[in-house]
C-alpha positions in Angstrom: 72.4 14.2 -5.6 70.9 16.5 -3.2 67.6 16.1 -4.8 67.9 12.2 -4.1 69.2 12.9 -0.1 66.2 15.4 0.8 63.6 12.0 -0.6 65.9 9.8 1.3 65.6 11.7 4.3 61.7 13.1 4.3 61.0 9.2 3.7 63.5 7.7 6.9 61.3 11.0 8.9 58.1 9.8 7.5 58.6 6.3 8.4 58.1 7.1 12.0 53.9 8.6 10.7 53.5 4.9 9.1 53.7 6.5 6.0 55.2 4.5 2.7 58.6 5.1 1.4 58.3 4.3 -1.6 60.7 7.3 -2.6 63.4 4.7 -1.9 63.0 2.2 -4.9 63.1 5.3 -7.2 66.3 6.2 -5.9 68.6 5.1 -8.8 72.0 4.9 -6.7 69.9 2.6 -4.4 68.6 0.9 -6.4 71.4 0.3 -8.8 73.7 -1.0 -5.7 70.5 -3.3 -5.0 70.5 -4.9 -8.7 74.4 -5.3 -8.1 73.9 -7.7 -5.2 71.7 -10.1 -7.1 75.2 -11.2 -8.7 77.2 -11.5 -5.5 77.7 -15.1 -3.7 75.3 -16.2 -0.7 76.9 -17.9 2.0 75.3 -21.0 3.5 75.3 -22.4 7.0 77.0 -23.6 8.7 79.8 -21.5 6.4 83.0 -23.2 8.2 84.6 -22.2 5.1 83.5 -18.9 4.8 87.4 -17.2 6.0 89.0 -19.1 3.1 86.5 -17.9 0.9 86.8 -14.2 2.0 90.2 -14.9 1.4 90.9 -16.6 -1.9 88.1 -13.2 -2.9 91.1 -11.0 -1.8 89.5 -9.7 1.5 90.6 -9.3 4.7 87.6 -8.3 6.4 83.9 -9.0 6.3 81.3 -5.9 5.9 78.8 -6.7 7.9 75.4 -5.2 8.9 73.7 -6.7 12.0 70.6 -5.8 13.4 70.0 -7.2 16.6 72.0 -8.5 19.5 75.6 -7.2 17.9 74.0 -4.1 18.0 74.8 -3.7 21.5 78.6 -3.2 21.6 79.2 -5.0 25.2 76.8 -8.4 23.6 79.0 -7.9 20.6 82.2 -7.4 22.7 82.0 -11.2 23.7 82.4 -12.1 20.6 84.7 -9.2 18.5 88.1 -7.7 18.5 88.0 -4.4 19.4 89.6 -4.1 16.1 85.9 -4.6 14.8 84.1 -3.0 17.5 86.1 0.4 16.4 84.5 0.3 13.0 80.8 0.1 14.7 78.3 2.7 12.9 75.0 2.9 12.7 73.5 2.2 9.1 69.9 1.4 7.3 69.4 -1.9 5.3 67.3 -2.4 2.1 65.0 -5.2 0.9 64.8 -6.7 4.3 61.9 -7.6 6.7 63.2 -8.3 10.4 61.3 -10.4 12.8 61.6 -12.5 16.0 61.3 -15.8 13.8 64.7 -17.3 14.4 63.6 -20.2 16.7 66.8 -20.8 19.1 66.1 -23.9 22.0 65.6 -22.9 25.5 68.8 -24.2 27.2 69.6 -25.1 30.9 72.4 -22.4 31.9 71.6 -20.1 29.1 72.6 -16.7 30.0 68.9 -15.2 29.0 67.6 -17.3 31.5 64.6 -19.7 31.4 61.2 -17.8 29.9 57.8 -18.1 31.4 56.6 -19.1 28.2 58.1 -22.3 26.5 56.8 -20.8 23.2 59.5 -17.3 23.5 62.1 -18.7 22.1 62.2 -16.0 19.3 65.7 -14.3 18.2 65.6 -11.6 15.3 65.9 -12.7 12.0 65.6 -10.7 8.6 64.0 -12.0 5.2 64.9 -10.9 1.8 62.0 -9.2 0.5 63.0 -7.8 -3.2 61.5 -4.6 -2.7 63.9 -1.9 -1.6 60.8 0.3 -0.4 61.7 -2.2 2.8 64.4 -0.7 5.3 65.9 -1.7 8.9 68.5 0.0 10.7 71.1 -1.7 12.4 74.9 -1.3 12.6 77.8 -2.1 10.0 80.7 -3.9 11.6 83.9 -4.7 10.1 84.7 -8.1 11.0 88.3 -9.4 10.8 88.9 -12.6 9.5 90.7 -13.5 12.5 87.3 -12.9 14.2 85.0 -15.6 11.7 85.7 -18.7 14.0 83.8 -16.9 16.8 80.9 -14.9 14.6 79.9 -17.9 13.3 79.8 -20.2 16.3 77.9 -17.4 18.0 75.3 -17.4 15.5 74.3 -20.6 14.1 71.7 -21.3 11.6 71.7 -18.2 10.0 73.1 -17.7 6.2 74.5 -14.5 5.1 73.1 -12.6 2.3 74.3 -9.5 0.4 72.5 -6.2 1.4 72.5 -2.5 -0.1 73.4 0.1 3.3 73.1 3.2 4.0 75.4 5.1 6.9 73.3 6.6 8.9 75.2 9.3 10.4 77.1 10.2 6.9 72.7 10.8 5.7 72.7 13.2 9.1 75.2 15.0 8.0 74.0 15.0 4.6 76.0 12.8 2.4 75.1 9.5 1.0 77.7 6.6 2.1 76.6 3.5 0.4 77.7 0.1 1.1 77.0 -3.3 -0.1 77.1 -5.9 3.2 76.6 -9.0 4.6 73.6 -9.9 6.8 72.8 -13.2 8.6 69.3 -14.3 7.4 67.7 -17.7 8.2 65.5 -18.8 5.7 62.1 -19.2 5.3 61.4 -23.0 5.8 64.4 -24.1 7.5 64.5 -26.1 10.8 65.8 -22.6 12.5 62.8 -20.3 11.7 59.2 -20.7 13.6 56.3 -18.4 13.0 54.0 -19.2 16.0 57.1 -18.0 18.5 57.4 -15.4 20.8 60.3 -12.8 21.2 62.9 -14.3 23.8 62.8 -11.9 27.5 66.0 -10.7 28.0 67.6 -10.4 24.5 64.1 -8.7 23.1 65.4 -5.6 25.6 69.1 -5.8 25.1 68.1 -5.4 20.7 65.3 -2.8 21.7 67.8 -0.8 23.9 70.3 -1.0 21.7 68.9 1.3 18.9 67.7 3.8 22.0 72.1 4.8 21.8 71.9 6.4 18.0 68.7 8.5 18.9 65.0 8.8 19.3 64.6 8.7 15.1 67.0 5.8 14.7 65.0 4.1 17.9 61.3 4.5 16.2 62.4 3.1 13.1 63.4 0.2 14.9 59.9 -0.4 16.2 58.2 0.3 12.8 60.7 -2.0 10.8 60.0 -4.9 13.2 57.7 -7.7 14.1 56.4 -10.5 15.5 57.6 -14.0 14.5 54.3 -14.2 12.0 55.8 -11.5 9.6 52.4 -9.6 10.4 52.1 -8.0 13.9 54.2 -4.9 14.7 56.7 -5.5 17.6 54.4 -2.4 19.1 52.0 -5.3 20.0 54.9 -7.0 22.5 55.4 -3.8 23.6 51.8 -3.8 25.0 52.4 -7.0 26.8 55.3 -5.8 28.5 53.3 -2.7 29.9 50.9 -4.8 31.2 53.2 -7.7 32.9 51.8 -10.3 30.6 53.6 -13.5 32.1 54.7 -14.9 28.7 57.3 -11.3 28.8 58.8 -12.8 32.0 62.2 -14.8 32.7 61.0 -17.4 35.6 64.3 -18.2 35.9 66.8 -16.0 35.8 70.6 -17.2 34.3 
């Protein structure tokens, strides 16, 4: 066991040097908690069913890892009990790619405001990959069932997927928590996923910032484990626009 936490966390160090982690997939508990989800249920949008499901499963709660805008507790506040927001920790994901792909419609009123650039509409979004050697870090969130209704009216389009986790402050301490979630992924191909779109101003801070609370190491995994809405150029790039006041990283009209 301790053998398998020192590769775990050289490789989440190394990660920040662009370096593989390939360490990962080797790890057996990892990787046997991966095969495990293969056999668990997806749920499908628009999943209006999904608390009598939960239910009839014998669960009271959902386990769910998010990694963008519910990563920031007063975003997530407008939609969770503080019931759930109590059980807020930070975690790493496996077998996922994350990217600002989810295409959500600029909106008159919308409390992001109205972009510069028609073409930033882009929300994060994560794609099953099948290769564990893939992490993201986000935040595990217990979400009543009492709280579905408004999860899944705040975030349409999206299905949600089983995912292996790792708790990120339980590795820090040096123990090895792991948990198999629920993510929201929209899929490749569907009418909610574009891959010439830019990341939306305004909620591309409020994800960034959010990672900035659970420390520098947590907040430079972020930027390696993410891109663009093309699945190929790091979020660094965006980054570069922003430093430089490139229009199409401005709100014209702010909500």
């Amino acid at each position: 066991m301790k053998n398998i936490l020192l590769i775990i966390l050289i490789a989440v160090m190394m990660i920040n040097n662009a370096l593989a982690v390939e360490t990962m997939a080797n790890d057996p508990l990892i990787y046997e908690h991966y095969q495990q989800t293969k056999s668990l249920p997806t749920y499908a949008y628009p999943n209006h069913d999904l608390s009598q499901l939960l239910e009839a499963e014998g669960k009271n709660q959902l386990t769910l890892f998010s990694y963008g805008s519910l990563m920031d507790v007063n975003s997530a506040s407008k939609t969770l009990s503080p019931k759930a927001l109590e059980t807020r920790r930070p975690a790493l994901a496996f077998g996922l790619k994350r990217l600002f792909d989810r295409d959500v419609p600029i909106t008159k009123g919308s409390h992001w405001g109205i972009p510069c650039n028609p073409q930033a509409t882009g929300m994060l979004n994560v794609h099953n990959t099948d290769d564990v050697d893939d992490v993201v870090n986000g935040v595990l969130i217990e979400v009543p069932l009492t709280d579905i209704p408004a999860f899944l009216e705040r975030e349409q389009g999206y299905d949600l997927i089983p995912v292996v986790t790792l708790d990120w402050q339980q590795l820090e301490q040096g123990n090895v928590k792991i948990t198999i979630a629920y993510t929201l992924s929209a899929p490749i191909g569907s009418i909610y996923v574009g891959s010439t779109i830019l990341p939306r101003p305004g909620y591309y801070e409020l994800s960034r910032d959010a990672a900035k609370q659970y420390g520098s190491d947590f907040e430079s995994l972020w930027y390696s484990s993410t891109f663009m809405g093309d699945a190929v150029s790091p979020i660094t790039l965006w980054e570069e626009f922003i430093e430089t006041k490139s229009s199409q990283t401005l709100v014209c009209t702010p909500a």
